[in-house]
SEZATI-449535 format. One line per field, with one value per residue (C-alpha): residue number from 1; residue in three letters; x, y, z. Coordinates in steps of 0.02 Angstrom, whole numbers, plus 50000, padded with zeros to 5 digits. Layout:
SEZATI-449535
i [NUM/...]
aa [ALA/...]
c1 [X/...]
c2 [Y/...]
c3 [Z/...]
end
This chain:
SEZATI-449535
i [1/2/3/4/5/6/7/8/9/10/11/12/13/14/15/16/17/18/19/20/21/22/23/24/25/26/27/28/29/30/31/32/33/34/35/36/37/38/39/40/41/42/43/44/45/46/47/48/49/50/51/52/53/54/55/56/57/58/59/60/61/62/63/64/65/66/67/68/69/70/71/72/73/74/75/76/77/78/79/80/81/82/83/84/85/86/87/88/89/90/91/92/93/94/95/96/97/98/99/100/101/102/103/104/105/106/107/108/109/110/111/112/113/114/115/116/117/118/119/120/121/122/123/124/125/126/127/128/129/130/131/132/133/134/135/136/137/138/139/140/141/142/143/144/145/146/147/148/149/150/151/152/153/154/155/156/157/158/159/160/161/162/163/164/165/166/167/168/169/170/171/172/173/174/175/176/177/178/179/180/181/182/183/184/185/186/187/188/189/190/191/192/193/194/195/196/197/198/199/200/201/202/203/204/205/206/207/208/209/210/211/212/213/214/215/216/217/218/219/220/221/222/223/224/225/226/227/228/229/230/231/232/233/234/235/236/237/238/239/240/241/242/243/244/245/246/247/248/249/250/251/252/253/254/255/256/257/258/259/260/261/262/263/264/265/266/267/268/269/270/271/272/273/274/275/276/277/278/279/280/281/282/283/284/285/286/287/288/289/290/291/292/293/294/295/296/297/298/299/300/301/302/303/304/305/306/307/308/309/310/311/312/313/314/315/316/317/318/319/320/321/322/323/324/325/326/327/328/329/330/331/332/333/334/335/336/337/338/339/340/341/342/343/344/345/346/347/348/349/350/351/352/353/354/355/356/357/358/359/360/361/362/363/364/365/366/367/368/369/370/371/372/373/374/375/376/377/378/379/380/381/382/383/384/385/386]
aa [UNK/UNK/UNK/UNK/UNK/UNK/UNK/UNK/UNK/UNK/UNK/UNK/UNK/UNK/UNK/UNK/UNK/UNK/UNK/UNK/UNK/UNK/UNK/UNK/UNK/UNK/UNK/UNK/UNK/UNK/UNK/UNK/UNK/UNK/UNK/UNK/UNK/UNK/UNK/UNK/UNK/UNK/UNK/UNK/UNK/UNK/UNK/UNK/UNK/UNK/UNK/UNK/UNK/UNK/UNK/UNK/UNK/UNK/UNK/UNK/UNK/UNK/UNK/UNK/UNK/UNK/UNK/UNK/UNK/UNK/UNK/UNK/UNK/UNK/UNK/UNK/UNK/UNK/UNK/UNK/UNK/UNK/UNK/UNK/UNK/UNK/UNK/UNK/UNK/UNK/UNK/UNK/UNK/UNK/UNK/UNK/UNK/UNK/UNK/UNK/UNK/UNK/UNK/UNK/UNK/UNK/UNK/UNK/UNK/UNK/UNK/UNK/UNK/UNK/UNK/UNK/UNK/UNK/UNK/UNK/UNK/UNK/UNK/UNK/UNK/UNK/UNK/UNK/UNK/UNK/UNK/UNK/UNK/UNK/UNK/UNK/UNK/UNK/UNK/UNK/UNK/UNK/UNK/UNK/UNK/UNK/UNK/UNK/UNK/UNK/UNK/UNK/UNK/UNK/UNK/UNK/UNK/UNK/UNK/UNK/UNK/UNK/UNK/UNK/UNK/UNK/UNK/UNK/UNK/UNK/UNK/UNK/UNK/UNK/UNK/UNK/UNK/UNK/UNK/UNK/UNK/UNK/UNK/UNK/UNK/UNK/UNK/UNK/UNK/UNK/UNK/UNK/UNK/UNK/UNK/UNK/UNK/UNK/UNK/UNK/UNK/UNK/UNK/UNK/UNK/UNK/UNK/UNK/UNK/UNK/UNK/UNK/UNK/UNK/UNK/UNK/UNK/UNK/UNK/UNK/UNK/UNK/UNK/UNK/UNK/UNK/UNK/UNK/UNK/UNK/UNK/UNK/UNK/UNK/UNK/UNK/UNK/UNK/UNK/UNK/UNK/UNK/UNK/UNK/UNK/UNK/UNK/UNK/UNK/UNK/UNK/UNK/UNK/UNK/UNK/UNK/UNK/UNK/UNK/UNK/UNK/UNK/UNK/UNK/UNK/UNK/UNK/UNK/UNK/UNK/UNK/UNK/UNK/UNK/UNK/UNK/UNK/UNK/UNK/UNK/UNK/UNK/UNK/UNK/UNK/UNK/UNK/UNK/UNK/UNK/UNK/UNK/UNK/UNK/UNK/UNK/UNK/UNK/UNK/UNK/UNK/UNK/UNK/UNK/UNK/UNK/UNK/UNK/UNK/UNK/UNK/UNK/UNK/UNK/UNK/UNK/UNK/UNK/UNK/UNK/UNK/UNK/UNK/UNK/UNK/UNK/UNK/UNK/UNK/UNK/UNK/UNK/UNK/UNK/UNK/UNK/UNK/UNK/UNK/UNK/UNK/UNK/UNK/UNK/UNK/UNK/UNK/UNK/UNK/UNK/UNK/UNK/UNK/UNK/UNK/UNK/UNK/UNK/UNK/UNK/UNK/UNK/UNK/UNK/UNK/UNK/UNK/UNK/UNK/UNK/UNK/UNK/UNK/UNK/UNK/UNK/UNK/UNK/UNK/UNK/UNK/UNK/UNK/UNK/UNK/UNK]
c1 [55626/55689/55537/55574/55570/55544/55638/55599/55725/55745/55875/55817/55850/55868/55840/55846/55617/55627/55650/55473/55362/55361/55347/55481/55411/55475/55470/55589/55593/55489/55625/55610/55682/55838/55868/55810/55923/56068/56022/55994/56162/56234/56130/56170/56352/56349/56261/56359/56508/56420/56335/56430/56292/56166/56229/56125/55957/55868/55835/55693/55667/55566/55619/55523/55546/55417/55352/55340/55148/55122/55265/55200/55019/54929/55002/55167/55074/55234/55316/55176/55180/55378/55352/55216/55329/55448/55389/55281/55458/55536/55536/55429/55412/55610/55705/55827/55957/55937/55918/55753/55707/55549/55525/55365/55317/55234/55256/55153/55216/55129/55062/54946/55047/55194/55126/55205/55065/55068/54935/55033/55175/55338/55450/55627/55652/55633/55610/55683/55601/55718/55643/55775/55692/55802/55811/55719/55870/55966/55851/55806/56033/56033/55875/55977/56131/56042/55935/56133/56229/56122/56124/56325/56378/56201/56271/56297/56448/56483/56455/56293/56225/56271/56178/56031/56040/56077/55951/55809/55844/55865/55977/56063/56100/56121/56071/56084/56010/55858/55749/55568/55597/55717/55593/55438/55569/55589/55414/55374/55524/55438/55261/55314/55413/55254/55155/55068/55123/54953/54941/55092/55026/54884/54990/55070/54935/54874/55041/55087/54907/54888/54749/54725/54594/54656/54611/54712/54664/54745/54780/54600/54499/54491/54480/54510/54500/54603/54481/54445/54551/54509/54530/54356/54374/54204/54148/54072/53974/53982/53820/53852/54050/54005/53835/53883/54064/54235/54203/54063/54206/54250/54180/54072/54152/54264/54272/54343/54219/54279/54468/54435/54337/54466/54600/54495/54432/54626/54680/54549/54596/54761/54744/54598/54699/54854/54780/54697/54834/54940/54787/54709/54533/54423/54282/54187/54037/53942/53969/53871/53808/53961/53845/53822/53948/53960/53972/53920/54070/53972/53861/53701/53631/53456/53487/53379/53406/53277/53365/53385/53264/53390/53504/53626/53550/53712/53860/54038/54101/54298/54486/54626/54719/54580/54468/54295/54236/54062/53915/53752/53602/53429/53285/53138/53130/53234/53451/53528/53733/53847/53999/54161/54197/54328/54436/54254/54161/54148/54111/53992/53891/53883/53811/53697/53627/53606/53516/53400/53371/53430/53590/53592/53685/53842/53921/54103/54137/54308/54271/54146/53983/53897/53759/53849/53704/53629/53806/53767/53809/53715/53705/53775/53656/53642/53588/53417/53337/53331]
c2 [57588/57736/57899/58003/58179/58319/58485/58613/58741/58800/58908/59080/59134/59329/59352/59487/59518/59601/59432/59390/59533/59613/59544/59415/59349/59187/59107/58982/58813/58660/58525/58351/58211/58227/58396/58415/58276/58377/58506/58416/58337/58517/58570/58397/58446/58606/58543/58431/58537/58622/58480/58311/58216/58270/58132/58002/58100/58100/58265/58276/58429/58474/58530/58677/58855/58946/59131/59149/59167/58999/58939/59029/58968/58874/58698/58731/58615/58610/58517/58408/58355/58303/58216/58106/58043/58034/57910/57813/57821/57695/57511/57421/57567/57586/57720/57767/57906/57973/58107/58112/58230/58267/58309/58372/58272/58355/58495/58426/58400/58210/58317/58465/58558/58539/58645/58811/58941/59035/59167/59272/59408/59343/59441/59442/59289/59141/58997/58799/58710/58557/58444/58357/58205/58089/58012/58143/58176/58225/58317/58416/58460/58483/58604/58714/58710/58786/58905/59012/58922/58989/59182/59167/59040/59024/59052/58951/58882/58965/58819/58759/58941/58920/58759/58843/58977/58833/58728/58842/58975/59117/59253/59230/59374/59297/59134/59065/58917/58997/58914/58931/59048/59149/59177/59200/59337/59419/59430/59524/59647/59675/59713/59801/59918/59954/60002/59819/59729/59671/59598/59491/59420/59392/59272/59215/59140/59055/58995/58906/58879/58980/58893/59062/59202/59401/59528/59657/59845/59949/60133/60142/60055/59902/59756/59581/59435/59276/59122/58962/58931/59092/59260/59355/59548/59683/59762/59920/60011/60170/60229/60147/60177/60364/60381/60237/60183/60234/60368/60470/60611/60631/60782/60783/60948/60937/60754/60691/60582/60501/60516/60431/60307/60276/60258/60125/60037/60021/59951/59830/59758/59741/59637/59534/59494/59478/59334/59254/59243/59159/59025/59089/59050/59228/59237/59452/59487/59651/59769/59674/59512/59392/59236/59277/59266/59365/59202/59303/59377/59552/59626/59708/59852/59938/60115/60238/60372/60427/60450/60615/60683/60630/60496/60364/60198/60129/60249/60151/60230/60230/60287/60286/60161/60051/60039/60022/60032/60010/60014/60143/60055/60129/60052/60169/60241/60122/60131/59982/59989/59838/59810/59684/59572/59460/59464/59394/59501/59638/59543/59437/59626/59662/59488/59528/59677/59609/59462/59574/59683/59849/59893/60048/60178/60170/60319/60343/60499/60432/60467/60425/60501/60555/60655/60777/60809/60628/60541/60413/60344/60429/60394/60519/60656/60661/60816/60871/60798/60909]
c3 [55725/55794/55726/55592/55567/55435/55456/55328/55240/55050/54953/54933/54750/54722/54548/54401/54393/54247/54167/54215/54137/53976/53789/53805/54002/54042/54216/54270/54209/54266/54296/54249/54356/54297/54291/54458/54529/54455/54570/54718/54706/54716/54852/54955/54919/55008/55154/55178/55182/55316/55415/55398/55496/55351/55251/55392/55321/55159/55048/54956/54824/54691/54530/54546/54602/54698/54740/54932/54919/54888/54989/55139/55151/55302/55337/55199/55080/54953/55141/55172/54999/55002/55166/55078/54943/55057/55159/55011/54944/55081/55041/55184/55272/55322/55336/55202/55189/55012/54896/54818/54661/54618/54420/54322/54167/54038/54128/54243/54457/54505/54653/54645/54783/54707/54534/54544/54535/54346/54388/54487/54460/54516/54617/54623/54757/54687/54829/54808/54971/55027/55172/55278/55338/55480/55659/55752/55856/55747/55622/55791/55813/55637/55639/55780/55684/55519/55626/55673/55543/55390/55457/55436/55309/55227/55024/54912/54813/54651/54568/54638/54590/54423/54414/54472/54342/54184/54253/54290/54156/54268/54324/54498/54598/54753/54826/55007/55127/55240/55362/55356/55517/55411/55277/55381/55463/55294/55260/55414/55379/55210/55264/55407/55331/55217/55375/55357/55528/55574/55399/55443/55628/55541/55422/55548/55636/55477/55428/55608/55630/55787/55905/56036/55952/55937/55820/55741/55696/55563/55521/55427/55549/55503/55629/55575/55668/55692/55734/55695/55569/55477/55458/55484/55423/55412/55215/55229/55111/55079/55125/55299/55302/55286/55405/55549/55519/55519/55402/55514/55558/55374/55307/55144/55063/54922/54898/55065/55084/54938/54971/55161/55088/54932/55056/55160/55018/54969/55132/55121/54973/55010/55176/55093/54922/55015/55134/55003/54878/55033/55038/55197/55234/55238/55307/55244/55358/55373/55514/55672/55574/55634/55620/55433/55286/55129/55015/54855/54731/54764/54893/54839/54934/54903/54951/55024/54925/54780/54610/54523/54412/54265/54344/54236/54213/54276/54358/54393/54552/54524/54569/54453/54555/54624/54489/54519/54692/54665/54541/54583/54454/54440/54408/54421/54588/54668/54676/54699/54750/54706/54780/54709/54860/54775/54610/54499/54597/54436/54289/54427/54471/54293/54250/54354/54312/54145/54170/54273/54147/54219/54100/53995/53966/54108/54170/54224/54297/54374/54550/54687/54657/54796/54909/55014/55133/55135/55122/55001/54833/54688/54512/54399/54339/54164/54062/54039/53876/53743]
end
């Protein structure tokens, strides 16, 4: 039997957003089987138009659209799982050209990868993976053909796009055959043209599973590193951000201490939520402690710095954009920081200080409180009692 072989593409969908977000939200339509065979038969109709020989290969699809976050994530998961039921799909184990559909029940995919996520904002392209499965000779041609072929004469009929828009409920603006090159392409355009390219080889590497080591640096300072499997990136406090780290040259006058450290707190976030929303492994260490991981949802620092004589119980240290950046409690004569590592990491740090009996009054002055001479967090002075 000659060996089979799985070639992934996918119709990118641009769509009208605004569809997805305010009071009447909807997001496109889980398909059932045969809803979702309907638009495979469209989709096999165009290809074939394009590639004749396609029609020697099975095309499986899932009745399903999908934001490129969870598209683009180590190992293509949604591929991996439409090559399994591709194959447990084959009578004795023998190849069959074919078009196979896969529909949700009950709103419900039979595999997990295959769920579309519902706990993230959808942009405006909308993703429908197809895997070409065949002879590997030919899948391999056909591959080629689609890598030049798609660039040119990549859109789709009329009619198929109308199918996608009755079928999913959505609004097409455009719609056109991609590769998995051609979107991995786009998503480097996009984050480059934000100033985030080492945010994309960093993706990169996790996506195509990149077996050689680098590390990346970015316009903050931060350095995160490609290994084993997973990304490994450096938290800094501010007490050590501001005294050892990147932050050393920053003067303390007039709050640049806390606009430098704003802006690198930012950055940050944005590789670290970024990678994990794409489903890449992250490893947070502090600054010189490789061999140990922050596994906690916050860090917990004991500072060196003696409290006020009339210091907040509990002072949120905060921007207007990021939120809160970190949480200065006092308990006695000792100041404890806590820092959000991951999206729990608040309500986590605020458990916490409950169950260990240090809440009271909280202070928000809406900006980073802190010493200008020691450069460290403080807790907000409160007025002298009466």
């Amino acid at each position: 039997m000659a060996s089979i072989l799985h070639h992934n593409m996918l119709v990118g969908i641009e769509t009208d957003p605004t569809r997805y977000h305010g009071e009447h939200a909807s997001r496109p339509a889980l398909l059932d089987r045969a809803a979702a065979e309907q638009v495979l038969a469209h989709v096999a109709a165009d290809l074939n138009k394009m590639f004749p020989d396609i029609s020697r290969c099975a095309l499986s699809m899932a009745g399903a659209l999908y934001d490129q976050t969870q598209l683009m994530q180590p190992g293509l998961a949604i591929y991996d799982a439409l090559a399994t039921l591709q194959q447990s799909g084959n009578p004795g184990g023998e190849f069959h050209a074919r078009l196979m559909s896969v529909g949700a029940s009950e709103g419900q995919m039979p595999m997990q990868a295959l769920q579309p996520f519902d706990d993230i904002p959808l942009g405006l392209l909308q993703l429908l993976p197809v895997l070409v499965s065949g002879p590997a000779e030919l899948v391999t041609e056909l591959g080629e053909k689609m890598e030049h072929r798609f660039l040119e004469h990549g859109q789709l009929s009329a009619h198929s796009a109308k199918a996608l828009e009755s079928q999913f409920r959505i609004s097409v603006q455009h719609a056109r055959f991609m590769t998995v090159t051609d979107l991995n392409a786009l998503l480097r355009l996009q984050l480059e043209h934000f100033g985030f390219l080492p945010l994309w080889e960093l993706l990169d590497a996790a996506i195509t599973s990149a077996a050689d080591g680098f590390e990346v640096s970015t316009a903050n300072g931060h350095q995160f590193k490609w290994r084993d499997g997973a990304v490994h990136c450096y938290f800094e406090s501010f007490d050590w951000w501001a005294r050892h780290g990147g932050g050393t040259e920053v003067e303390a006058a007039d709050g640049q201490l806390q606009t430098a450290y704003a802006d690198w707190t930012r950055e940050y976030r944005r590789y670290t939520v970024t990678l994990q929303a794409h489903g890449v492994a992250l490893k947070q260490h502090l600054p010189g402690l490789e061999d140990s991981e922050l596994t906690d949802s916050f860090l917990l620092e004991e500072s060196t710095l003696p409290p006020g004589k009339f210091p907040a119980p509990v002072t949120e240290h905060s921007t207007d954009d990021l939120g809160t950046i970190a949480v200065t409690v006092v308990n006695g004569d000792r100041q404890l920081n806590l820092y959000p590592l991951r999206a729990s990491g608040l309500d986590d740090l605020h458990r916490f200080i409950h169950a260990q009996g240090l809440s009271g009054d909280v202070a928000y002055p809406g900006r980073i409180n802190y010493n200008q001479d020691l450069r460290q967090l403080a807790a907000e002075p409160l007025p002298a009692p009466g």
